[in-house]
TORSE-491562 format. One record per residue: residue number from 1; x negated, y negated, z negated of N, C-alpha, C in turn; residue in three letters. Coordinates in steps of 0.05 Angstrom, whole numbers. Layout:
 pos n.east n.north   n.up ca.east ca.north  ca.up c.east c.north   c.up code
 NUM      X       Y      Z       X        Y      Z      X       Y      Z  ALA
...
This chain:
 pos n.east n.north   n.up ca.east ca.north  ca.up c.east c.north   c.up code
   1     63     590    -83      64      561    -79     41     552    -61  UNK
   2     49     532    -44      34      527    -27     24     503    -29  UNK
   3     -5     488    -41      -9      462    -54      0     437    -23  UNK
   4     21     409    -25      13      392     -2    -11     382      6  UNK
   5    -11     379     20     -38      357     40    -46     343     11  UNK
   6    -69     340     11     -87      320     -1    -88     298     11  UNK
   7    -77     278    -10     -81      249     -2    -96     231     -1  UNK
   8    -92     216     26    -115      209     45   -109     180     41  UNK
   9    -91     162     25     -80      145     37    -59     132      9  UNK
  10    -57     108     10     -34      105    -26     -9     114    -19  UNK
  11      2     113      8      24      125     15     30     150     12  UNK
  12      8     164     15      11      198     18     14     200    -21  UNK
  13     -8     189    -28     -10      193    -62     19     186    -73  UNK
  14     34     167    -62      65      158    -68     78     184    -58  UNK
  15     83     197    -37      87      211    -32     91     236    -30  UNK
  16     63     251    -46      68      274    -59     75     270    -86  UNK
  17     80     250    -94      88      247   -127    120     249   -121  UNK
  18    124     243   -107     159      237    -95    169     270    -87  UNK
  19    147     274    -73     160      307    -66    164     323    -90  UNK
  20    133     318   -106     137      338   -129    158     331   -141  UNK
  21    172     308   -145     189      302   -160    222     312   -155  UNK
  22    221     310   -135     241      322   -114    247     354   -117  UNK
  23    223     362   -106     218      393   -105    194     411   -124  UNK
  24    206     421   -145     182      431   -166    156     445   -152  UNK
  25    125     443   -157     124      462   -146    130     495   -146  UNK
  26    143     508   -163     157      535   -164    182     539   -142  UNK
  27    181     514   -132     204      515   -109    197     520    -85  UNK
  28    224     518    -66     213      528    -42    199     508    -33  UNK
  29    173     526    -15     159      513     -3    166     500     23  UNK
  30    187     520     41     193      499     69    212     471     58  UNK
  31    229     482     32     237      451     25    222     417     19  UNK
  32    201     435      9     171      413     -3    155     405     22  UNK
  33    149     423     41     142      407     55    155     396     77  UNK
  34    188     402     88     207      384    104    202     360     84  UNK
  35    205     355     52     204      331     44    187     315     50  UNK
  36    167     329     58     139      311     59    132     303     85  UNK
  37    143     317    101     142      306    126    171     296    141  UNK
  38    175     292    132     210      283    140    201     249    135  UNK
  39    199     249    103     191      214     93    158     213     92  UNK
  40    155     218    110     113      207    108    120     183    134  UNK
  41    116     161    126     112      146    150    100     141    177  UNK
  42     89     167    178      73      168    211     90     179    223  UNK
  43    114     195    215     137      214    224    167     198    234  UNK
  44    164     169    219     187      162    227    200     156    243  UNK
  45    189     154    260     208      160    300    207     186    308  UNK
  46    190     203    297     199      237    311    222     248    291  UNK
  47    239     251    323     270      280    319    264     301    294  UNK
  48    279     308    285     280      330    268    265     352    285  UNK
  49    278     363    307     271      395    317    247     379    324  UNK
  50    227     355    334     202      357    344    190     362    322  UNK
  51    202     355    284     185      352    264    176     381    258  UNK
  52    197     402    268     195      432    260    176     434    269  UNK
  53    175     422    294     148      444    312    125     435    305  UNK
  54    122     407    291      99      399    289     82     418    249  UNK
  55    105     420    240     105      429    219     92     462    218  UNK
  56    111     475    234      97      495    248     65     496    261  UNK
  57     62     472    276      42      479    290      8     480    262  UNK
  58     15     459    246       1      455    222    -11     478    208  UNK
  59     10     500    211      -8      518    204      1     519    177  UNK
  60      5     494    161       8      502    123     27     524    113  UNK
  61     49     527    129      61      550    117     59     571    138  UNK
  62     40     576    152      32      597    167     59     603    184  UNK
  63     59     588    197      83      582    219    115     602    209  UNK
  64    111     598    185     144      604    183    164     586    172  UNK
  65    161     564    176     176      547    168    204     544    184  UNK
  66    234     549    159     253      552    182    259     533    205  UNK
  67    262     548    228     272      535    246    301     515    245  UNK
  68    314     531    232     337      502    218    331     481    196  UNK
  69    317     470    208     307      440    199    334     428    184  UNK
  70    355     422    203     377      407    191    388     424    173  UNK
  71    389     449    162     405      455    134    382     447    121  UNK
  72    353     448    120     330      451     99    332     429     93  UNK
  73    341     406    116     329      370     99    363     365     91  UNK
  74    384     381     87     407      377     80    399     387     46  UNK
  75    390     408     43     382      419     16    366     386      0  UNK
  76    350     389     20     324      364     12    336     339     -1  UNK
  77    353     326     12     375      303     11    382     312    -18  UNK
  78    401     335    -15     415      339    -42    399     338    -66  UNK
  79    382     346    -64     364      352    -84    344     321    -94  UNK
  80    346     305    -75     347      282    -71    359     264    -89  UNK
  81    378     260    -86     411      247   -101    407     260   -119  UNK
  82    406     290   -123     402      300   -154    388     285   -173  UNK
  83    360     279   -168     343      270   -176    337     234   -177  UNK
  84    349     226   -156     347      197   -154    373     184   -146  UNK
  85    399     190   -151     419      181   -145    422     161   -157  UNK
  86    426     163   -194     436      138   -207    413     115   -202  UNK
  87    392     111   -194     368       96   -192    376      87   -158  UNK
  88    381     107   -136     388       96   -114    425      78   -109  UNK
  89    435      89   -127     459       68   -128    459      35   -143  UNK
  90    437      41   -169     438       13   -179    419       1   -155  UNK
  91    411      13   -134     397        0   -108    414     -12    -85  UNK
  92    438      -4    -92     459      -14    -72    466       3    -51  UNK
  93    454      38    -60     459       52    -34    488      70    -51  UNK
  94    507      68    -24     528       84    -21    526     114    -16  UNK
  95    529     128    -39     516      155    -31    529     178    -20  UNK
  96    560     163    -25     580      179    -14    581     179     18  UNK
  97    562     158     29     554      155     61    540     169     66  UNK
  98    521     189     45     493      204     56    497     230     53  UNK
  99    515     242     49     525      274     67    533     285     87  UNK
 100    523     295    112     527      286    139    556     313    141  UNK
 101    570     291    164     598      312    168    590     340    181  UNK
 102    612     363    175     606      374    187    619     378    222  UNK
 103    599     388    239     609      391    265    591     357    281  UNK
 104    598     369    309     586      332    313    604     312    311  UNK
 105    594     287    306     605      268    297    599     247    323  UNK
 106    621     221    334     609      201    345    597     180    328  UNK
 107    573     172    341     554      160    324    557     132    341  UNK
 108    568     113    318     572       82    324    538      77    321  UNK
 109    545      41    337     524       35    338    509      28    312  UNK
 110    482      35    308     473       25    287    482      44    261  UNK
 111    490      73    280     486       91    263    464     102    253  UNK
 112    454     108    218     435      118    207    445     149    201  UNK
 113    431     162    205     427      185    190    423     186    153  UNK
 114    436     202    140     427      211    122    400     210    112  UNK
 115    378     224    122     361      218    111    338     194    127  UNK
 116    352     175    134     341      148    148    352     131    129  UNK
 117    374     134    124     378      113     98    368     116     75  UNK
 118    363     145     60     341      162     33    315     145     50  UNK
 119    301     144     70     270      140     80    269     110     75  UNK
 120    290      93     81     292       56     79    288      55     54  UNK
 121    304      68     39     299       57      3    283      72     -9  UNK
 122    265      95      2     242       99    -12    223      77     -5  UNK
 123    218      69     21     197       58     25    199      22     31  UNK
 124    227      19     23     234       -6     31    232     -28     -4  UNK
 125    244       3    -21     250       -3    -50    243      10    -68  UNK
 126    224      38    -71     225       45    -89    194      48    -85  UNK
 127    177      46    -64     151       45    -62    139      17    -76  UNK
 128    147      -6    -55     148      -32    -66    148     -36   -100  UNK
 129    169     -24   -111     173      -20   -138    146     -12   -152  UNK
 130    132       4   -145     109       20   -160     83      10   -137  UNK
 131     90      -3   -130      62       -1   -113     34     -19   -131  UNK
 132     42     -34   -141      25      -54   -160      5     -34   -180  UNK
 133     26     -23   -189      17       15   -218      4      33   -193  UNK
 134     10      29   -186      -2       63   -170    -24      54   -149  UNK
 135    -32      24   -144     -51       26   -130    -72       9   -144  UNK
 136    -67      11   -176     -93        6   -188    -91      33   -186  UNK
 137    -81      57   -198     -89       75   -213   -107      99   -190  UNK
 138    -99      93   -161    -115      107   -141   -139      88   -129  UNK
 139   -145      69   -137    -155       50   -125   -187      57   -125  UNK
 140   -207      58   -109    -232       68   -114   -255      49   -124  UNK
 141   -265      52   -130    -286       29   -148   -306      22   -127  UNK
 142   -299      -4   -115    -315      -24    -94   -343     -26   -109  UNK
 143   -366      -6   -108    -389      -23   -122   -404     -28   -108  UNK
 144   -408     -17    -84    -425      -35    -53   -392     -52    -44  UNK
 145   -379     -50    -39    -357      -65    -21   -354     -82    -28  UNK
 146   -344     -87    -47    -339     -125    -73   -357    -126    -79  UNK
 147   -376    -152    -72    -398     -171    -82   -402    -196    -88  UNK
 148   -397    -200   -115    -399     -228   -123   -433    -244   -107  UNK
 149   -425    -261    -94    -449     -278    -82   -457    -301    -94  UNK
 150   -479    -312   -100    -483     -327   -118   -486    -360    -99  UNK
 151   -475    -383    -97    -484     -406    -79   -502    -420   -101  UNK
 152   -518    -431    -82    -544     -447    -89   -534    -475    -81  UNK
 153   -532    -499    -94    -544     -525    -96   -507    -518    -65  UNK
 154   -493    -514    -62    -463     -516    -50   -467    -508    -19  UNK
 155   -495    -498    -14    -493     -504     16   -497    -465     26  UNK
 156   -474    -445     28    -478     -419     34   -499    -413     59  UNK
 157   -495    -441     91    -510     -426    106   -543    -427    104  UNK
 158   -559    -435     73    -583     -437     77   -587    -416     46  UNK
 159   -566    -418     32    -586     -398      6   -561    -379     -3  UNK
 160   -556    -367     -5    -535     -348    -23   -544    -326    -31  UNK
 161   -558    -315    -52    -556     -284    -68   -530    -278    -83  UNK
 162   -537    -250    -82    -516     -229    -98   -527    -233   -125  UNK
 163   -511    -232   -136    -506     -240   -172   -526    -220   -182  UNK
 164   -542    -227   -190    -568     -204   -215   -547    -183   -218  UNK
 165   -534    -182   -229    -514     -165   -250   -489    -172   -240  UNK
 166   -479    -148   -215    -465     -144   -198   -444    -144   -211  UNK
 167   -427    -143   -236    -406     -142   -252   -402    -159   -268  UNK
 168   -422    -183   -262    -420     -194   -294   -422    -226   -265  UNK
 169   -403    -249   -282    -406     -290   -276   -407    -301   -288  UNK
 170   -420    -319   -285    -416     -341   -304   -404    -362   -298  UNK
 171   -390    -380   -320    -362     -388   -327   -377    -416   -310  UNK
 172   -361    -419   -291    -366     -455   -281   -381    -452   -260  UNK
 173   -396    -427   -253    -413     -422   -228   -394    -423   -206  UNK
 174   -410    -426   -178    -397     -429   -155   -404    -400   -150  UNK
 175   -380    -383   -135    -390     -363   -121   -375    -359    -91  UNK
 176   -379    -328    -77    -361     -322    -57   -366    -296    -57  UNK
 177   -341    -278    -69    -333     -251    -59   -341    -245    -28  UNK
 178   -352    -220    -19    -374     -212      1   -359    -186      4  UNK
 179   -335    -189     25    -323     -158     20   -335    -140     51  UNK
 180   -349    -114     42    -358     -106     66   -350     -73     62  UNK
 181   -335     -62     75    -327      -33     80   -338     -17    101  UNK
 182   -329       9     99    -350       25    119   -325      35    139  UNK
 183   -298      19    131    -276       30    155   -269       3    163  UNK
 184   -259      11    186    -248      -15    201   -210     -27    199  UNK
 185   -213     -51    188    -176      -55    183   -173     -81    174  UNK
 186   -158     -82    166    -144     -110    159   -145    -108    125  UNK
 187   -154    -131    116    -156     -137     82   -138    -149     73  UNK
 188   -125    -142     44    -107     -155     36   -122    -161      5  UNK
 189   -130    -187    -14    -146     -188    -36   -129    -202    -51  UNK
 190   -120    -190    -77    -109     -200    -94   -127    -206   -120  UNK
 191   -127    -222   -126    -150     -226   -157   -125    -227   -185  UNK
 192   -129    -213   -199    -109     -217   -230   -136    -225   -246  UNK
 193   -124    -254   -258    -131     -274   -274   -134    -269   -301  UNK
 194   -149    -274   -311    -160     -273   -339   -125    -267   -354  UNK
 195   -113    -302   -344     -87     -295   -359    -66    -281   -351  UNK
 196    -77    -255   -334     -53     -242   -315    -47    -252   -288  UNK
 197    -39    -275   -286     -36     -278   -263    -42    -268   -240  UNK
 198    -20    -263   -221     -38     -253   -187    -41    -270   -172  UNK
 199    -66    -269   -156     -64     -288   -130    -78    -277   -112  UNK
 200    -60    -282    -90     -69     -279    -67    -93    -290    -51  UNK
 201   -122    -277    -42    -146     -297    -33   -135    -285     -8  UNK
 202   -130    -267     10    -141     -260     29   -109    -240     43  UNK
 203    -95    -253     61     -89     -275     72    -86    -291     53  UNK
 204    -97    -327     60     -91     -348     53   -103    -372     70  UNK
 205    -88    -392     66     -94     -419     77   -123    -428     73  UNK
 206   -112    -426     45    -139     -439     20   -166    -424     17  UNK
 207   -165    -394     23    -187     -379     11   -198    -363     40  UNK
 208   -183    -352     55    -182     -337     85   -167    -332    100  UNK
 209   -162    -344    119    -138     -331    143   -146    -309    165  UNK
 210   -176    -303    155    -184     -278    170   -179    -259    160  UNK
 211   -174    -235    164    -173     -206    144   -188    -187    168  UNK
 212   -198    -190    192    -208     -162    194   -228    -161    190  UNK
 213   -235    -129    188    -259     -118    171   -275    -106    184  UNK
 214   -299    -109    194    -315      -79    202   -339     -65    196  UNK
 215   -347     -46    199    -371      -29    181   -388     -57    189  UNK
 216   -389     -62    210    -421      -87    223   -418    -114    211  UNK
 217   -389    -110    200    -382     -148    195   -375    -145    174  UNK
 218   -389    -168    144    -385     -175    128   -363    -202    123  UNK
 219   -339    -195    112    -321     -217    102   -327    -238     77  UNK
 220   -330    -255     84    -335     -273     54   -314    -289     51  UNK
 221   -310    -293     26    -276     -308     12   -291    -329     -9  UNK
 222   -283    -342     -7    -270     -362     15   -295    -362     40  UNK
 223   -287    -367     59    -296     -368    100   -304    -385     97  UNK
 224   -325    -400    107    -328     -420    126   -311    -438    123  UNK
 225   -297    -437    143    -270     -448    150   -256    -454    131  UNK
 226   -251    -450    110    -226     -446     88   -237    -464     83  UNK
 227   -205    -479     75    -209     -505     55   -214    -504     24  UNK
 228   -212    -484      7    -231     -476    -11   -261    -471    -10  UNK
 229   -282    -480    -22    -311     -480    -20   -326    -462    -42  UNK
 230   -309    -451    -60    -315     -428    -74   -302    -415    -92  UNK
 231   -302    -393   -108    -295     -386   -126   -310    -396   -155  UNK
 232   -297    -412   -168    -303     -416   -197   -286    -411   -216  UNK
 233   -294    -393   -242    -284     -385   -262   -290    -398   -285  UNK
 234   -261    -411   -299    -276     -425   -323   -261    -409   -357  UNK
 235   -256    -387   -349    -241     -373   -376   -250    -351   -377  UNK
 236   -264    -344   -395    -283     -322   -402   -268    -297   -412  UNK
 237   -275    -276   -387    -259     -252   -393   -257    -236   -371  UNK
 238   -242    -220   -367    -247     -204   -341   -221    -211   -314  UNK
 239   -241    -212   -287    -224     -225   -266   -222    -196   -254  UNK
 240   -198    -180   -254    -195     -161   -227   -188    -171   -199  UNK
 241   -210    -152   -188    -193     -150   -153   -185    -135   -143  UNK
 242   -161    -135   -130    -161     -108   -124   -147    -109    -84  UNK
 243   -169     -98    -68    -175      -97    -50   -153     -82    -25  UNK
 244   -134     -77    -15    -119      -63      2   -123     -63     27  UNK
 245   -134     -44     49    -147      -42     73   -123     -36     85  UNK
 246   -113     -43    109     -96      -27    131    -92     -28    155  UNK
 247    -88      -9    170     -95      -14    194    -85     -38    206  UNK
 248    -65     -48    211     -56      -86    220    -50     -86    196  UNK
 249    -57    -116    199     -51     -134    188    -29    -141    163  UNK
 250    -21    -157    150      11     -147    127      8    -174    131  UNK
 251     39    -184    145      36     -216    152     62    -222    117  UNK
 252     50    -241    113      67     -253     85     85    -281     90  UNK
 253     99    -277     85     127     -300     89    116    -321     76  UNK
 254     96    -324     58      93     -348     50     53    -357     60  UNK
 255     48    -333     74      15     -342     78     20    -346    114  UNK
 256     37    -362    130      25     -371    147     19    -385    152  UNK
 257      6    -395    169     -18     -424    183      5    -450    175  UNK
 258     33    -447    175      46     -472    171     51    -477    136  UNK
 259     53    -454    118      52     -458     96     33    -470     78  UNK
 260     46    -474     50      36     -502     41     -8    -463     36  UNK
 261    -28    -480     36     -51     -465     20    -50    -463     -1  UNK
 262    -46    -483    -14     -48     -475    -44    -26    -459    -64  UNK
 263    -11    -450    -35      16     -432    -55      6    -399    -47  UNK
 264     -5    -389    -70     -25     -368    -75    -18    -352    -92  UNK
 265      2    -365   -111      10     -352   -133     27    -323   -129  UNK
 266     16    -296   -132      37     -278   -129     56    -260   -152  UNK
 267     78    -279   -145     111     -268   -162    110    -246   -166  UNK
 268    135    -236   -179     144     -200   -173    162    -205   -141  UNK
 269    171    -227   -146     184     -222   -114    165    -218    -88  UNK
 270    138    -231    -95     120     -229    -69    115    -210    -79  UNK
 271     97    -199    -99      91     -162    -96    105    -145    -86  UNK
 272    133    -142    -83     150     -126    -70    150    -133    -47  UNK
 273    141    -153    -37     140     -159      1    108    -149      0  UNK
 274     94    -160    -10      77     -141      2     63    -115     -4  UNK
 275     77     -98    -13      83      -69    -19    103     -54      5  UNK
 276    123     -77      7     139      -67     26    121     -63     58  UNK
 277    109     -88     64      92      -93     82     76     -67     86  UNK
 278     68     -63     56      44      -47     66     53      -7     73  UNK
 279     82     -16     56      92       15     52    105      20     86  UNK
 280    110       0    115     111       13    128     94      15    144  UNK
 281     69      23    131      40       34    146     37      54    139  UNK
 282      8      68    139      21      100    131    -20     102    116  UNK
 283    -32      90    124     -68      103    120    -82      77    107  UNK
 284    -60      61     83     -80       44     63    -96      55     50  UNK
 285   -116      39     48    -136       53     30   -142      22      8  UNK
 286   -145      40    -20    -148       23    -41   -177      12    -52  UNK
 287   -181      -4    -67    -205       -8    -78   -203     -22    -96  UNK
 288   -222     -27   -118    -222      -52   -138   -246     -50   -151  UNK
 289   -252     -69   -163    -268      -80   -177   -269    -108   -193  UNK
 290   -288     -94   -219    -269     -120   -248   -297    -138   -255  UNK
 291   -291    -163   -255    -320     -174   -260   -315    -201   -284  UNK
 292   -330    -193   -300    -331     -201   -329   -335    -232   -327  UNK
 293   -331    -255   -335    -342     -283   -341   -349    -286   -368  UNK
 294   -371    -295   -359    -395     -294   -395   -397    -336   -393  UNK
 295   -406    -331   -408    -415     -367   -418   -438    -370   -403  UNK
């Protein structure tokens, strides 16, 4: 057995959980890894025969990976449906569409392939699905990156410190989250509320409509600019954040410049958009951090 790539990314971590799931590891290995590179999202515009050669060139299975790509990701598929059929039909996919004929076929317009239709509802529907669970559970602990900032007397550009006790607020204080990373990308900040709730700071009207990030530039939430003037907590208990970097941007149907600011609140229907958002990127990186409200 040949262990996959180590994941670099919440997609890849989605990803080899999907393969393993797919393909045991006691199984074949050119099967496990056509899975993994067939549906990894940096792959999805390269041909099958370019994916062989690239697969090959990698080196992981010491260049013997078969050259008939199309029976291996035909195996892959099946084994596919084996495994996720009844779960991809109550999804609305026709599965009796995803066995490719044999011989060539004319391909109407707005023909999908087999496994382009398996790649839409992994990453369109079944990533989205889990992405909320699985990117706390990979998420890395922000303890330089998330900084509760403390405002003095309301005015940030003359006094602001970092909170004594980087984990711990107090209830009714003014503050501003201080998000500063050592990679460069686009921020996405969700805070879950004492009572559960999610909300969206970052994109937002109300809290930031900036999201990029860079090692030299520190983000503060709420901006300047934002028509919110701080973060205040008045329910004693623990506020998560949990931080998602990517390379552009993840534009949200309800956070643009014409939408109402104060609609922040995030549904199960907005978590699946922006999961979806984020699932067709390929190199998120996670983070979080939980900060207590005391009296």
């Amino acid at each position: 057995m040949i262990n996959l790539p180590l994941a670099t990314s919440l997609q890849e971590e989605f990803l080899n959980n999907f393969t393993n799931d797919v393909i045991p590891p006691l199984g074949s290995d050119n099967e496990r890894f056509c899975c993994w590179y067939r549906y990894h999202p940096k792959h999805k515009n390269i041909r099958n025969t370019d994916l062989a050669v690239e697969i090959n060139d990698e080196k992981v299975l010491n260049g013997s990976f078969t050259e008939n790509i199309e029976q291996c990701l035909g195996n892959v598929n099946k084994k596919i449906i084996l495994r996720f059929g009844k779960e991809m039909e109550d999804d609305g996919i026709v599965l009796d569409s995803l066995p490719r004929p044999r011989g060539r076929q004319k391909q109407h317009p707005g023909y999908q392939a087999p496994w382009q239709i398996i790649y839409q509802w992994l990453w369109e529907i079944k990533f989205p699905r889990r992405g909320w669970e699985l990117a706390q559970k990979m998420a890395t602990y922000g303890m330089e990156e998330l900084q509760m900032i403390e405002l003095k007397n309301g005015d940030r550009d003359i006094c602001v410190n970092v909170a004594k006790d980087p984990v711990t607020i107090r209830k009714g204080e003014e503050y501003v989250l201080q998000a500063h990373f050592p990679h460069q990308g686009h921020l996405l900040l969700i805070n879950q509320g004492v009572s559960g709730t999610l909300y969206c700071l970052c994109p937002s009207g109300a809290f930031s409509e900036e999201t990029q990030v860079l090692p030299e530039k520190k983000l503060h939430i709420p901006g300047i600019q934002a028509l919110a003037s701080a973060l205040k907590y008045m329910k004693i208990g623990d506020e998560y954040f949990l931080a998602i970097l990517t390379e552009n941007p993840v534009n949200l149907s309800w956070g643009r410049r014409e939408s109402n600011p104060n609609d922040i609140v995030v549904t199960d229907e907005r978590l699946q958009e922006i999961f979806k958002q984020v699932g067709r990127q390929w190199n998120a990186q996670v983070f979080y951090k939980k900060f207590e409200v005391v009296e």
